[in-house]
KEKE-3310 file (N, C-alpha, C; in steps of 0.2 Angstrom, whole numbers, plus 5000, padded with zeros to 4 digits):
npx = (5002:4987:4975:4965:4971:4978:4970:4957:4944:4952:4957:4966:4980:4989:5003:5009:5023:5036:5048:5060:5072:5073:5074:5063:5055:5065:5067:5055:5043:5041:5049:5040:5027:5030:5034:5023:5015:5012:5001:4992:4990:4981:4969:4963:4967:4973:4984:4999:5005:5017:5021:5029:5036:5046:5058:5057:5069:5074:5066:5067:5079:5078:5072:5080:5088:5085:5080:5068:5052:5039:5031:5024:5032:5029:5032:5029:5034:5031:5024:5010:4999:4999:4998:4982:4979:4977:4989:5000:5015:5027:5043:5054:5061:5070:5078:5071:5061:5045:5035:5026:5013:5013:5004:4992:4981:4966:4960:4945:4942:4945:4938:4941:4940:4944:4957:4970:4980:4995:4995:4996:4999:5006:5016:5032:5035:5042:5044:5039:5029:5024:5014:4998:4998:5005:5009:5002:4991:4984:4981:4976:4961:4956:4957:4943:4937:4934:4930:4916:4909:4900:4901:4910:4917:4922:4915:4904:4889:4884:4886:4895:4907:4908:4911:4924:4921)
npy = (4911:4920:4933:4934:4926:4938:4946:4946:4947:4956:4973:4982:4993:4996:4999:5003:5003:5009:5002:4993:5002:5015:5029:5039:5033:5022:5033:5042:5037:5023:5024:5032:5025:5015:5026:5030:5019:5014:5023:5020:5008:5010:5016:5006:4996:4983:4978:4984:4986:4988:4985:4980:4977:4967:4954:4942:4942:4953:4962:4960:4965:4976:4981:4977:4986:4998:4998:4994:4988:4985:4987:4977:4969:4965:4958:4958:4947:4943:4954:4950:4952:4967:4968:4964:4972:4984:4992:4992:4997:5001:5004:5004:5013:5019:5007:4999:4990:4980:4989:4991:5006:5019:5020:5022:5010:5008:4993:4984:4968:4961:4972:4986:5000:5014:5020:5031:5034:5041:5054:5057:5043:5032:5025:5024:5035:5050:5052:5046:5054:5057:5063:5060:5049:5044:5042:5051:5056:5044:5042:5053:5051:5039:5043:5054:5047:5036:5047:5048:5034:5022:5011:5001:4993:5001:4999:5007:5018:5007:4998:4985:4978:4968:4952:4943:4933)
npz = (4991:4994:4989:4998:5008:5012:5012:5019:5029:5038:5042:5031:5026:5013:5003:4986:4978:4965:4965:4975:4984:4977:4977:4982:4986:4996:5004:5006:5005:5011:5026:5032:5032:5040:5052:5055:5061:5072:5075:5064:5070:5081:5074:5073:5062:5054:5048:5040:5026:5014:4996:4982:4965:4966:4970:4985:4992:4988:4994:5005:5012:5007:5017:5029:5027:5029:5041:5046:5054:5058:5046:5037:5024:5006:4993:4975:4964:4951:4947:4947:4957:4955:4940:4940:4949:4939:4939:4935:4926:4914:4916:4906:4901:4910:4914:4924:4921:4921:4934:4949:4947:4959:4973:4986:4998:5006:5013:5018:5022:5012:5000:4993:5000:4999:4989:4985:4972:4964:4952:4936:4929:4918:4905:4907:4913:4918:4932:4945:4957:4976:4980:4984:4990:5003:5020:5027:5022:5022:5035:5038:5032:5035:5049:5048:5043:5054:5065:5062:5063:5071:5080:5091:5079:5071:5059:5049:5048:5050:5039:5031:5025:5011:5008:4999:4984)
capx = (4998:4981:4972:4961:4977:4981:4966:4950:4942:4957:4958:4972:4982:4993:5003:5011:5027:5040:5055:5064:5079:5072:5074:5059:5053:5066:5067:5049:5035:5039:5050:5033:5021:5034:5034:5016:5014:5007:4994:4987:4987:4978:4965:4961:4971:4978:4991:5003:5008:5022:5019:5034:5034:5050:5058:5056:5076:5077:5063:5069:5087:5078:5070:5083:5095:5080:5077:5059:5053:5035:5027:5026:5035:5025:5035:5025:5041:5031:5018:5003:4993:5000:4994:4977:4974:4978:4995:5009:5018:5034:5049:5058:5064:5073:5082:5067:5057:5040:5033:5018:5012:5013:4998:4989:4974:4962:4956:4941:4939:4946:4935:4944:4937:4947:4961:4974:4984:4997:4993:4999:4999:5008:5020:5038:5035:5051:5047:5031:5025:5024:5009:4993:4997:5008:5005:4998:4985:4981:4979:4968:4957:4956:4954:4941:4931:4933:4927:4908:4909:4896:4900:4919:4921:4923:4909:4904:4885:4882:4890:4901:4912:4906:4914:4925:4921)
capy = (4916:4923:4939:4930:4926:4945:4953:4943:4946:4962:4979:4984:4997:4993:5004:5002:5009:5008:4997:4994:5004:5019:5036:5040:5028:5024:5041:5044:5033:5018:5025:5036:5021:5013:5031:5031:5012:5014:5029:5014:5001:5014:5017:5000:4994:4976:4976:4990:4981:4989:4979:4981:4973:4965:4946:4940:4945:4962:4967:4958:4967:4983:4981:4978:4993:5004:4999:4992:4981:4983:4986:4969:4969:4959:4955:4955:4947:4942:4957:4948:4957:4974:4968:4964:4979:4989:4996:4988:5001:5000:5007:5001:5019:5021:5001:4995:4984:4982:4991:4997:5015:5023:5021:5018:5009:5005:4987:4981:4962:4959:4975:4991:5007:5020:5021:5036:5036:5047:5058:5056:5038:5031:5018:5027:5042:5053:5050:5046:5060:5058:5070:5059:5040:5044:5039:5058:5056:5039:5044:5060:5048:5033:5046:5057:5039:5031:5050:5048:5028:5025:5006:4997:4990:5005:4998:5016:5018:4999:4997:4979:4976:4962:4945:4941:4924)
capz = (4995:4988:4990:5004:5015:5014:5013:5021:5038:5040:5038:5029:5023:5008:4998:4980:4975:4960:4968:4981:4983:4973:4980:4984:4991:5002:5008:5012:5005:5015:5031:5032:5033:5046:5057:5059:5059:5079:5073:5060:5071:5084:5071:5071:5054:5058:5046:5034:5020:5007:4988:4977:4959:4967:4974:4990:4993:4987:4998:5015:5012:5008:5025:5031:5025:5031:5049:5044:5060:5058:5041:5032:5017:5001:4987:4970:4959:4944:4944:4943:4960:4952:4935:4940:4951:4934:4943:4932:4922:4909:4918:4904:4898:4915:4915:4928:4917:4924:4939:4952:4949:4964:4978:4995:4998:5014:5012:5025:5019:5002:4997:4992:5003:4997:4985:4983:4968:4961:4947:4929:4927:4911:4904:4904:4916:4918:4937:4948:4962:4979:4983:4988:4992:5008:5027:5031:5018:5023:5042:5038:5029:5041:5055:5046:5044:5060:5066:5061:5066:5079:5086:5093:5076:5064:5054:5048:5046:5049:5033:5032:5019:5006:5009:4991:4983)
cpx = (4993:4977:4967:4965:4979:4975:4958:4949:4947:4954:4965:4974:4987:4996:5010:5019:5031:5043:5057:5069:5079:5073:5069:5053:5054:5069:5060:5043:5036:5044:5043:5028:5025:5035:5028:5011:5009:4999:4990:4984:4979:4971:4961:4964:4975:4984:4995:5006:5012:5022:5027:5034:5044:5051:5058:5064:5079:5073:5063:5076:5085:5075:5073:5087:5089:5078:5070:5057:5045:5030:5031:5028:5032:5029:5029:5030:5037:5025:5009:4996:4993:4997:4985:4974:4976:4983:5000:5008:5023:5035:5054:5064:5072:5079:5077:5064:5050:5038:5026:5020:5012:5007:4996:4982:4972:4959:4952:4940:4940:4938:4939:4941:4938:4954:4966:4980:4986:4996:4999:5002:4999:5014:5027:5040:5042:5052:5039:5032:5024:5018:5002:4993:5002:5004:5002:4993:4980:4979:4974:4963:4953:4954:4946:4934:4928:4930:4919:4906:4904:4898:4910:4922:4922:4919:4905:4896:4883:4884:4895:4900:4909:4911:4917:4924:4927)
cpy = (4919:4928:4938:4930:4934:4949:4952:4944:4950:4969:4981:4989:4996:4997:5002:5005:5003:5001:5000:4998:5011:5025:5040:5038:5023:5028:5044:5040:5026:5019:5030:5034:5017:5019:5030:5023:5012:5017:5023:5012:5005:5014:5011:4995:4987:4974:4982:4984:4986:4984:4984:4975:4971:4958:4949:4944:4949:4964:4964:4963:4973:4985:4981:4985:5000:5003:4997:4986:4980:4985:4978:4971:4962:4959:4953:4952:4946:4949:4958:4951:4964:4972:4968:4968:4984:4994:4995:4993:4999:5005:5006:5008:5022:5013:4996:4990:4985:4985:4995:5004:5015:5022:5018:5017:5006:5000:4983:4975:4961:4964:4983:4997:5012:5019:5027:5033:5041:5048:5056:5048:5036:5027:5024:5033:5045:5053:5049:5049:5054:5063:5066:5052:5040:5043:5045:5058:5050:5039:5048:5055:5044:5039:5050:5053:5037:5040:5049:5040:5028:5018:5006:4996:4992:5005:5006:5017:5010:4994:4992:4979:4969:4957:4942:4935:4923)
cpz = (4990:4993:4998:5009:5018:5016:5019:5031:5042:5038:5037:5027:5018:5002:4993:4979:4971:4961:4975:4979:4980:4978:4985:4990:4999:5009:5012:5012:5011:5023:5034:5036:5042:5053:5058:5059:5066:5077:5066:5064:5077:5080:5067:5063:5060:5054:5040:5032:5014:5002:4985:4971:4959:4970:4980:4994:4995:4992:5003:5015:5011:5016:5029:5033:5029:5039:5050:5049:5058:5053:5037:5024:5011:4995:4980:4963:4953:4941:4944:4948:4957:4944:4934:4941:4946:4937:4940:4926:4920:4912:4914:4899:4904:4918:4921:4924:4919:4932:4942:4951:4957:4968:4985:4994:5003:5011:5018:5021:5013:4997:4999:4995:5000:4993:4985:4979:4964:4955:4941:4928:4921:4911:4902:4909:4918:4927:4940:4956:4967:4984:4988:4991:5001:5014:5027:5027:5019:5029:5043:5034:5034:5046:5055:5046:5051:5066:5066:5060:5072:5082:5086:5087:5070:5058:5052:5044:5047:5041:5034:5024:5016:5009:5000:4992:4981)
residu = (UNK:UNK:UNK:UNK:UNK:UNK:UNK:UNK:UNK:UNK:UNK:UNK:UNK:UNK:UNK:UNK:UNK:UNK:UNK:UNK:UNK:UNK:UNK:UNK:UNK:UNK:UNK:UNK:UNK:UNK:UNK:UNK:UNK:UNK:UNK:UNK:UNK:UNK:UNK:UNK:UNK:UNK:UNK:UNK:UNK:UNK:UNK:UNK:UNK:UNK:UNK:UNK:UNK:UNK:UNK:UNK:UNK:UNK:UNK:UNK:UNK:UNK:UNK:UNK:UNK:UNK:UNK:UNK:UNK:UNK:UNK:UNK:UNK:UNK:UNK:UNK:UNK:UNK:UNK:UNK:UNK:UNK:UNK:UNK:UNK:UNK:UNK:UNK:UNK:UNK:UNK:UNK:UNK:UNK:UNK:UNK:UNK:UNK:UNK:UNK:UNK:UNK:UNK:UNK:UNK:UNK:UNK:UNK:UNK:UNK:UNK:UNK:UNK:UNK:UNK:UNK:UNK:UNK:UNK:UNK:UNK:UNK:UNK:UNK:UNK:UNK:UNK:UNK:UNK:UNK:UNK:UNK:UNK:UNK:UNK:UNK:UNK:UNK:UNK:UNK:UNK:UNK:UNK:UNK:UNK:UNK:UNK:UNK:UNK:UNK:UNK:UNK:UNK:UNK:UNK:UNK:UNK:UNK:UNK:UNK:UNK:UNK:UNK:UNK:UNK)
# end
């Protein structure tokens, strides 16, 4: 699968977290994205996508254990989308090994719109925040957007998203 399958000719929303399994994560970051998954698609978004720096296995079984029907779950087992988007941290002080920082991002066409990442990012953190990457901050943004839109296709000022090579 390449950035092209996931991200080209969509609008996406796509948000970052630690691991599966983690506390906070499956506590509010991705039951979060999963509650207002309608209020997305409403706002024109074609797909929520959850990234974990996790296998294909652990993050279908966490999907499971959580009731998760319609945000896609993306497995990043070796890192390497989390590495290039300069997200892969050392959790190796806590028995994680490597993982994504914490974040959400609106993607129009394999070009990054808007980003929210949580604060204090570093290799080792004692825990990583919960404050700007979640659905309700990703929702007042998108709405906030698609408020001052003037045509059907959210194109915002006649502004289109570049086309990646």
């Amino acid at each position: 699968m390449t950035t092209d399958d996931v991200f080209a000719g969509k609008r996406i929303v796509l948000f970052g977290v630690p691991g599966a399994f983690t506390p906070a994560c499956s506590e509010n970051h991705l039951p979060g994205f999963e509650a207002q998954y309608d209020s997305f698609r409403a706002l024109g978004i074609d797909e929520v996508i959850c990234l974990s720096v996790n296998d294909a296995f652990v993050m279908h079984q966490w999907a499971l254990s959580r009731n998760i029907e319609k945000v896609r779950m993306l497995p990043d087992g070796n890192g390497e989308f989390t590495r290039k988007m300069g997200m892969l941290v050392e959790r190796t002080s806590n028995g994680m090994g490597l993982r994504s920082w914490r974040y959400a991002m609106y993607v129009e066409d394999c070009r990054i719109e808007q980003m929210f990442s949580e604060p204090g990012f570093k290799d080792n953190p004692p825990g990583v925040p919960l404050d700007r990457s979640g659905a309700e901050t990703m929702l007042n943004y998108l709405s906030n957007r698609w408020a001052t839109c003037f045509d059907k296709d959210h194109a915002c000022g006649g502004r289109r998203a570049a086309k990646a090579s």
